[in-house]
C-alpha positions as CSV (number, residue, x, y, z in Angstrom):
1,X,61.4,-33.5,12.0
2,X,61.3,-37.1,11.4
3,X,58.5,-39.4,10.5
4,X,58.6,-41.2,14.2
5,X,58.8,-37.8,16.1
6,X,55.8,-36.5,14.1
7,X,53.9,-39.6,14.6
8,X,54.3,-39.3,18.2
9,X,53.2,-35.9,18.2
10,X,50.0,-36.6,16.7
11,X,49.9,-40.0,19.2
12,X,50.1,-37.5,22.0
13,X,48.1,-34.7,20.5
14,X,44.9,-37.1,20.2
15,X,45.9,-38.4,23.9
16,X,45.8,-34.9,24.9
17,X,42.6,-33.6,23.4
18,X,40.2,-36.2,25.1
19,X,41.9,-36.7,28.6
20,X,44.8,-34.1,28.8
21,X,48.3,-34.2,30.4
22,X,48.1,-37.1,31.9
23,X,46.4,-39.1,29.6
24,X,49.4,-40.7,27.9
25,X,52.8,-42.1,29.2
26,X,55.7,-43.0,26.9
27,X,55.1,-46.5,26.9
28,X,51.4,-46.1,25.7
29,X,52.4,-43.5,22.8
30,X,55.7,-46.3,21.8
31,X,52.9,-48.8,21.8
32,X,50.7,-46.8,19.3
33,X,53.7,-46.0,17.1
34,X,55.1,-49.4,17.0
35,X,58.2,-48.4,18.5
36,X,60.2,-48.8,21.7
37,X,60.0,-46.4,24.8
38,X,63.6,-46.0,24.4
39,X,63.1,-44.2,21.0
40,X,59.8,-41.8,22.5
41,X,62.8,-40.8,25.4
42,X,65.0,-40.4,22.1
43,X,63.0,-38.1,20.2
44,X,61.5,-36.5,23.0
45,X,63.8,-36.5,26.8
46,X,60.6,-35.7,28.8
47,X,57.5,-36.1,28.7
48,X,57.3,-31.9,29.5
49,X,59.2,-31.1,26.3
50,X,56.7,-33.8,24.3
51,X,53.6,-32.0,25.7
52,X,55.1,-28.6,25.0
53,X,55.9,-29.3,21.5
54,X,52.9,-30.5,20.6
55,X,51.3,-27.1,22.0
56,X,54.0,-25.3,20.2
57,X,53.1,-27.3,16.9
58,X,49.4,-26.6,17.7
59,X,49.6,-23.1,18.1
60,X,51.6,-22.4,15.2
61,X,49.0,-24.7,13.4
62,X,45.8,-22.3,14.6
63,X,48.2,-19.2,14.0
64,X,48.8,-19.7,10.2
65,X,45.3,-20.8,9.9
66,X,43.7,-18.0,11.1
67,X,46.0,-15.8,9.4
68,X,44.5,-17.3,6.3
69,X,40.6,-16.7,7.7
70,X,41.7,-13.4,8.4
71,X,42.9,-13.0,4.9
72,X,39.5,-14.2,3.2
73,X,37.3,-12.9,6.2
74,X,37.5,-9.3,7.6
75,X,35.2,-10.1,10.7
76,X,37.1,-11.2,13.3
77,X,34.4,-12.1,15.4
78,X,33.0,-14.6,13.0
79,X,36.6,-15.8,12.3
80,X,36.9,-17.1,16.2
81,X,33.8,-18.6,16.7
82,X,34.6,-20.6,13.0
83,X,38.0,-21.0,13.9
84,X,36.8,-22.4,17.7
85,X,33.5,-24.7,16.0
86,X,36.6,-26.7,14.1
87,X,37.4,-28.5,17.0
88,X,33.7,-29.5,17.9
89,X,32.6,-30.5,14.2
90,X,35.7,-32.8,13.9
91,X,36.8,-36.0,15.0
92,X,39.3,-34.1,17.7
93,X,36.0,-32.7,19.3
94,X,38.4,-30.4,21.6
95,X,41.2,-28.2,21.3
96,X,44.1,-29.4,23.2
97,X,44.5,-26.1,24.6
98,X,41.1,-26.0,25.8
99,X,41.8,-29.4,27.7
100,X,45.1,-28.3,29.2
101,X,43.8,-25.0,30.3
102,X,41.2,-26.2,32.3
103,X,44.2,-28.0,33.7
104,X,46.7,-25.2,34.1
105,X,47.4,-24.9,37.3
106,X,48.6,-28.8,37.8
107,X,50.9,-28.7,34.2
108,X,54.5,-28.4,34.8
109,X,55.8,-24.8,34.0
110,X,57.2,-25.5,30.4
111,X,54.1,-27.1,28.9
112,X,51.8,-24.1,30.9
113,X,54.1,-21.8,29.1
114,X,52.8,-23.0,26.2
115,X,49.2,-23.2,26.8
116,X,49.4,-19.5,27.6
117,X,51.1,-18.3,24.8
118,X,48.5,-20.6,22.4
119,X,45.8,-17.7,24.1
120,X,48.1,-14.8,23.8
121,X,48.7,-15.4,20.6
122,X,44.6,-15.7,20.2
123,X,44.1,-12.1,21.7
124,X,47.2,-10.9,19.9
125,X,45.3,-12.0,16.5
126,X,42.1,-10.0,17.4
127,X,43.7,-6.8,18.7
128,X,45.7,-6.7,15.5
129,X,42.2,-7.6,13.8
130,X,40.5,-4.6,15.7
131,X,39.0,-6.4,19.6
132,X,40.4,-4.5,22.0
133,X,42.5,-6.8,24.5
134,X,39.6,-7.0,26.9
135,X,36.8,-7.7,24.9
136,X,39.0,-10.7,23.1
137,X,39.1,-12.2,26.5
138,X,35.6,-12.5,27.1
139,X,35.1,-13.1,23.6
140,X,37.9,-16.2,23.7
141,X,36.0,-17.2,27.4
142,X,32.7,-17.5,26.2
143,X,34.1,-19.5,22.8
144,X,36.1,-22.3,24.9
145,X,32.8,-22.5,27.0
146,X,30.8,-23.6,24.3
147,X,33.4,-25.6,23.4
148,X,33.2,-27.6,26.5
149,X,29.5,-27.5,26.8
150,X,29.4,-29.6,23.5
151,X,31.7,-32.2,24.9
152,X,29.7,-32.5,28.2
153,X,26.6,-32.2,26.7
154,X,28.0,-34.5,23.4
155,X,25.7,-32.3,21.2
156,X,27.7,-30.3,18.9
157,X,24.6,-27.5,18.8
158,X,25.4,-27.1,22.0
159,X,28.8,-25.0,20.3
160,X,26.8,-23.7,17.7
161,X,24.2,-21.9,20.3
162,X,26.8,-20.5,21.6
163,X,28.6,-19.3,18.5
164,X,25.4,-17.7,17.5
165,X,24.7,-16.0,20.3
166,X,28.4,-14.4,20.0
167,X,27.5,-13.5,16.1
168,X,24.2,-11.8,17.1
169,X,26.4,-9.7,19.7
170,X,29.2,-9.0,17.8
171,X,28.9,-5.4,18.0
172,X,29.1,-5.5,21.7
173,X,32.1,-7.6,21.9
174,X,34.1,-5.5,18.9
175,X,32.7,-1.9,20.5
Protein backbone atom coordinates (compact mmCIF):
# COMPACT_ATOMS: atom_id res chain seq x y z
CA UNK A 1 0.00 0.00 0.00
CA UNK A 2 1.33 3.31 -0.74
CA UNK A 3 2.32 6.04 1.53
CA UNK A 4 -0.75 8.40 0.25
CA UNK A 5 -3.35 5.50 0.62
CA UNK A 6 -2.11 4.74 4.15
CA UNK A 7 -2.19 8.30 5.10
CA UNK A 8 -5.65 8.59 4.06
CA UNK A 9 -6.57 5.69 6.04
CA UNK A 10 -5.38 6.95 9.14
CA UNK A 11 -6.99 10.64 7.97
CA UNK A 12 -10.28 8.78 7.79
CA UNK A 13 -9.70 6.40 10.75
CA UNK A 14 -9.27 9.50 13.20
CA UNK A 15 -12.44 11.15 11.25
CA UNK A 16 -14.17 8.04 12.01
CA UNK A 17 -13.44 7.46 15.69
CA UNK A 18 -14.77 10.93 16.96
CA UNK A 19 -17.90 11.51 14.64
CA UNK A 20 -18.25 8.31 12.43
CA UNK A 21 -19.31 7.73 8.82
CA UNK A 22 -20.18 10.77 7.97
CA UNK A 23 -17.71 12.66 9.57
CA UNK A 24 -15.33 13.08 6.61
CA UNK A 25 -15.86 13.66 2.79
CA UNK A 26 -13.01 13.20 0.27
CA UNK A 27 -12.27 16.72 -0.07
CA UNK A 28 -11.72 17.12 3.78
CA UNK A 29 -9.38 13.90 4.04
CA UNK A 30 -7.32 15.36 0.35
CA UNK A 31 -7.19 18.55 2.41
CA UNK A 32 -5.44 16.83 5.48
CA UNK A 33 -3.13 14.86 3.19
CA UNK A 34 -2.13 17.61 1.01
CA UNK A 35 -3.35 16.10 -1.93
CA UNK A 36 -6.13 16.47 -4.58
CA UNK A 37 -9.66 14.87 -4.33
CA UNK A 38 -8.92 13.32 -7.53
CA UNK A 39 -6.14 11.21 -5.97
CA UNK A 40 -8.54 10.17 -2.60
CA UNK A 41 -11.15 8.86 -5.65
CA UNK A 42 -7.79 7.30 -7.12
CA UNK A 43 -6.74 5.36 -4.25
CA UNK A 44 -10.03 4.75 -2.89
CA UNK A 45 -13.38 4.76 -5.82
CA UNK A 46 -15.82 5.32 -2.96
CA UNK A 47 -16.11 6.60 -0.08
CA UNK A 48 -17.87 2.81 0.96
CA UNK A 49 -14.65 0.94 -0.02
CA UNK A 50 -12.51 3.80 2.02
CA UNK A 51 -14.61 3.31 5.24
CA UNK A 52 -14.56 -0.46 4.77
CA UNK A 53 -10.84 -0.71 4.52
CA UNK A 54 -10.15 1.13 7.15
CA UNK A 55 -12.42 -1.33 9.35
CA UNK A 56 -10.75 -4.21 7.54
CA UNK A 57 -7.29 -2.61 8.49
CA UNK A 58 -8.69 -2.06 12.02
CA UNK A 59 -9.82 -5.39 12.69
CA UNK A 60 -6.89 -7.11 11.51
CA UNK A 61 -5.01 -4.56 13.68
CA UNK A 62 -7.14 -5.65 17.07
CA UNK A 63 -6.92 -9.36 15.72
CA UNK A 64 -3.05 -9.75 15.75
CA UNK A 65 -2.95 -7.79 18.85
CA UNK A 66 -4.98 -9.77 20.87
CA UNK A 67 -3.55 -12.85 19.49
CA UNK A 68 -0.42 -11.50 21.16
CA UNK A 69 -2.41 -10.70 24.69
CA UNK A 70 -3.62 -14.03 24.35
CA UNK A 71 -0.19 -15.42 24.00
CA UNK A 72 1.20 -13.62 27.28
CA UNK A 73 -2.22 -13.69 29.10
CA UNK A 74 -4.38 -16.80 29.56
CA UNK A 75 -7.47 -14.88 30.99
CA UNK A 76 -9.51 -13.92 28.44
CA UNK A 77 -11.70 -11.85 30.36
CA UNK A 78 -8.96 -9.56 31.53
CA UNK A 79 -7.57 -9.65 27.90
CA UNK A 80 -11.01 -7.76 26.60
CA UNK A 81 -11.50 -5.37 29.05
CA UNK A 82 -7.39 -4.43 28.52
CA UNK A 83 -7.71 -4.81 25.00
CA UNK A 84 -11.25 -2.47 25.10
CA UNK A 85 -9.49 0.33 27.92
CA UNK A 86 -6.83 0.96 24.87
CA UNK A 87 -9.11 2.99 23.12
CA UNK A 88 -10.22 5.12 26.14
CA UNK A 89 -6.58 5.71 27.69
CA UNK A 90 -5.36 6.89 24.21
CA UNK A 91 -5.52 9.85 22.19
CA UNK A 92 -8.32 7.87 19.74
CA UNK A 93 -10.56 7.75 22.93
CA UNK A 94 -13.00 5.36 20.85
CA UNK A 95 -12.87 2.43 18.70
CA UNK A 96 -14.03 3.09 15.33
CA UNK A 97 -16.08 0.12 15.57
CA UNK A 98 -17.74 1.18 18.54
CA UNK A 99 -18.67 4.56 16.74
CA UNK A 100 -19.95 2.87 13.56
CA UNK A 101 -21.89 0.30 15.46
CA UNK A 102 -23.86 2.52 17.22
CA UNK A 103 -24.45 3.59 13.66
CA UNK A 104 -25.19 0.39 11.94
CA UNK A 105 -28.28 0.45 10.71
CA UNK A 106 -27.69 3.84 8.54
CA UNK A 107 -23.97 2.46 6.97
CA UNK A 108 -24.08 1.24 3.56
CA UNK A 109 -24.01 -2.64 3.41
CA UNK A 110 -20.20 -2.97 2.57
CA UNK A 111 -18.81 -0.94 5.38
CA UNK A 112 -21.68 -2.71 7.88
CA UNK A 113 -20.15 -5.84 6.60
CA UNK A 114 -17.26 -4.88 8.14
CA UNK A 115 -18.24 -3.55 11.35
CA UNK A 116 -19.86 -6.97 11.94
CA UNK A 117 -17.19 -9.11 11.14
CA UNK A 118 -14.70 -6.61 13.53
CA UNK A 119 -17.32 -8.28 16.46
CA UNK A 120 -17.39 -11.72 15.10
CA UNK A 121 -14.06 -11.94 14.94
CA UNK A 122 -14.13 -10.60 18.84
CA UNK A 123 -16.50 -13.48 19.90
CA UNK A 124 -14.60 -15.83 17.65
CA UNK A 125 -11.30 -14.90 19.82
CA UNK A 126 -13.07 -15.72 23.15
CA UNK A 127 -14.87 -18.89 22.16
CA UNK A 128 -11.50 -20.14 20.94
CA UNK A 129 -10.18 -18.69 24.33
CA UNK A 130 -12.91 -20.64 26.37
CA UNK A 131 -16.43 -17.83 26.59
CA UNK A 132 -19.04 -19.56 25.34
CA UNK A 133 -20.60 -17.53 22.26
CA UNK A 134 -23.25 -16.06 24.57
CA UNK A 135 -21.55 -15.03 27.37
CA UNK A 136 -18.79 -13.16 24.91
CA UNK A 137 -21.77 -11.14 23.83
CA UNK A 138 -22.72 -9.77 26.93
CA UNK A 139 -19.30 -9.68 27.88
CA UNK A 140 -18.28 -7.54 24.43
CA UNK A 141 -21.84 -5.34 25.29
CA UNK A 142 -21.10 -4.37 28.64
CA UNK A 143 -17.14 -3.51 27.46
CA UNK A 144 -18.34 -1.09 24.37
CA UNK A 145 -20.72 0.50 27.11
CA UNK A 146 -18.08 1.56 29.20
CA UNK A 147 -16.45 2.55 26.48
CA UNK A 148 -18.99 5.01 25.53
CA UNK A 149 -19.84 6.03 29.05
CA UNK A 150 -16.21 7.51 29.18
CA UNK A 151 -16.61 9.48 26.08
CA UNK A 152 -19.99 10.92 27.32
CA UNK A 153 -19.03 11.29 30.62
CA UNK A 154 -15.11 12.41 29.33
CA UNK A 155 -13.78 10.67 32.45
CA UNK A 156 -11.79 7.75 31.52
CA UNK A 157 -12.77 5.98 35.18
CA UNK A 158 -15.78 5.95 33.93
CA UNK A 159 -14.21 2.73 31.55
CA UNK A 160 -12.25 1.64 34.23
CA UNK A 161 -15.48 1.09 36.71
CA UNK A 162 -16.74 -0.76 34.28
CA UNK A 163 -13.74 -2.92 33.48
CA UNK A 164 -13.62 -3.70 37.11
CA UNK A 165 -16.75 -4.56 37.69
CA UNK A 166 -16.38 -7.20 34.63
CA UNK A 167 -12.95 -8.51 36.46
CA UNK A 168 -14.68 -8.95 39.79
CA UNK A 169 -17.43 -11.09 37.78
CA UNK A 170 -15.34 -12.93 35.63
CA UNK A 171 -16.43 -16.20 36.80
CA UNK A 172 -19.92 -15.48 35.86
CA UNK A 173 -19.26 -14.28 32.44
CA UNK A 174 -16.59 -17.45 31.61
CA UNK A 175 -19.07 -20.07 33.52
Amino acid sequence: MSDVATALLDAAERHIRVGGYGAFSFRDLASEVGVKSSTVHYHFPTKEKLAASVIDRYTARVSEYLDEMFKKEPDPIKVATEAFGAPVHSKDRLCPCVVMGAAIFDLPPEVSMKVQAYYKMWFDKLEANGVPRDKASVLVSTLVGGQLMAAVENRTDAYDAVAKEVLDGREAVAA
